[in-house]
C-alpha positions as CSV (number, residue, x, y, z in Angstrom):
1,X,-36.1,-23.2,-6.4
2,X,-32.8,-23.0,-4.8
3,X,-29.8,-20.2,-4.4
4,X,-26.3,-21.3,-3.2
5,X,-24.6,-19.4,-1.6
6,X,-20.6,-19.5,-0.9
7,X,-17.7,-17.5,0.3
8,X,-17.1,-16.1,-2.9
9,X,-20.9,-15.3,-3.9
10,X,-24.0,-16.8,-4.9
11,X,-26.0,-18.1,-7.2
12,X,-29.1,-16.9,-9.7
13,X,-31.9,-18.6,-8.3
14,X,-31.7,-22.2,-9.6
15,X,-35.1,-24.1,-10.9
16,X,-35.5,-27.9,-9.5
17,X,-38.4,-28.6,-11.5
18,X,-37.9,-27.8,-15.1
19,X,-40.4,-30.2,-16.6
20,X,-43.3,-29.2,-14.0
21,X,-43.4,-32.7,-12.7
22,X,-44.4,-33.2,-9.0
23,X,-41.9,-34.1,-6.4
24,X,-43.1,-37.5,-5.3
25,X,-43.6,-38.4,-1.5
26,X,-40.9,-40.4,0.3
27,X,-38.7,-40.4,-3.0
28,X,-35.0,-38.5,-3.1
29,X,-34.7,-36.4,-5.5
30,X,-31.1,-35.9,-7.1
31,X,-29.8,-33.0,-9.4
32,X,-26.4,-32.1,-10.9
33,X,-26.1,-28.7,-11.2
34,X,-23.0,-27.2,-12.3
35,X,-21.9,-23.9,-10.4
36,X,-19.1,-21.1,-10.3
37,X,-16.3,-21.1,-8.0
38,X,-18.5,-20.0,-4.8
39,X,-15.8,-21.0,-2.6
40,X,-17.0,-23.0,0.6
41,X,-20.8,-23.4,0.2
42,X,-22.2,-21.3,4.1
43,X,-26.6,-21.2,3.3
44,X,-28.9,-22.4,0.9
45,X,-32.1,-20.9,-0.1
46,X,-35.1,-23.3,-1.0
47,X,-38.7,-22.6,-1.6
48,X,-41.3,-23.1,-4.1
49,X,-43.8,-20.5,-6.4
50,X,-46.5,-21.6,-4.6
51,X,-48.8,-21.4,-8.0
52,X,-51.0,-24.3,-7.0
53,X,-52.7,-25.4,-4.1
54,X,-50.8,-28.0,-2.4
55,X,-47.2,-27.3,-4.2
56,X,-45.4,-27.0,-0.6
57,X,-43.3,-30.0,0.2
58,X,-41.3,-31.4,3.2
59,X,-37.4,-31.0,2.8
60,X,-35.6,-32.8,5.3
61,X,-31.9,-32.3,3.9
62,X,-30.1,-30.9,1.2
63,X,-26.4,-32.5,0.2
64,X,-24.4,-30.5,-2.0
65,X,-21.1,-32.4,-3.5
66,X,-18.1,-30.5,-4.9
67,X,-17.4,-33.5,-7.8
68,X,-13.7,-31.6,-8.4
69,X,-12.7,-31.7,-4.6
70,X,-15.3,-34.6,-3.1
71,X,-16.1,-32.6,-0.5
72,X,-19.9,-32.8,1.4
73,X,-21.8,-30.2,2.4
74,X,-25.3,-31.4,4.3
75,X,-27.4,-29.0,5.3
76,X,-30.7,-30.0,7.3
77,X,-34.1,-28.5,7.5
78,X,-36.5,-31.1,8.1
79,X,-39.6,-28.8,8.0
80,X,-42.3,-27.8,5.7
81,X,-42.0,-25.6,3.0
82,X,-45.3,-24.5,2.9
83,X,-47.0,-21.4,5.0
84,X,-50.1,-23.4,5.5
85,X,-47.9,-26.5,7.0
């Protein structure tokens, strides 16, 4: 999951994995997700249910890219999303 959050609000929580597949290792994983007017993105939120052993996963960065303006938002993390990590 993911929640955006902006100047002007946030999001719902967003689901990245709608067909249950697995997040594969060492692969980049792109999603187009289209938002409301948050105004300039400030934090996101990312985490998983944690339902099965071994769901956590390593997020090193998260770009967001406003497609109307072009602008870039990186945000880095580079740790393990996963208590047991």
């Amino acid at each position: 999951f993911i929640q955006i959050y902006g100047q002007k609000g946030r999001t719902d929580e967003i689901l990245l994995n709608p067909n249950n597949k697995w997040f594969k290792p060492g692969i980049i994983e792109k999603f187009r997700i289209e938002l409301p007017d948050l105004g300039r993105f400030y934090k996101i939120r990312a985490w998983h249910d944690r339902r099965s052993p071994g769901s956590g996963w390593h997020l090193e960065r998260m770009t967001l890219v406003n497609t109307l303006t072009k602008d870039k938002y990186n945000f880095n993390c580079n740790r393990w999303l996963d208590a047991n990590e």
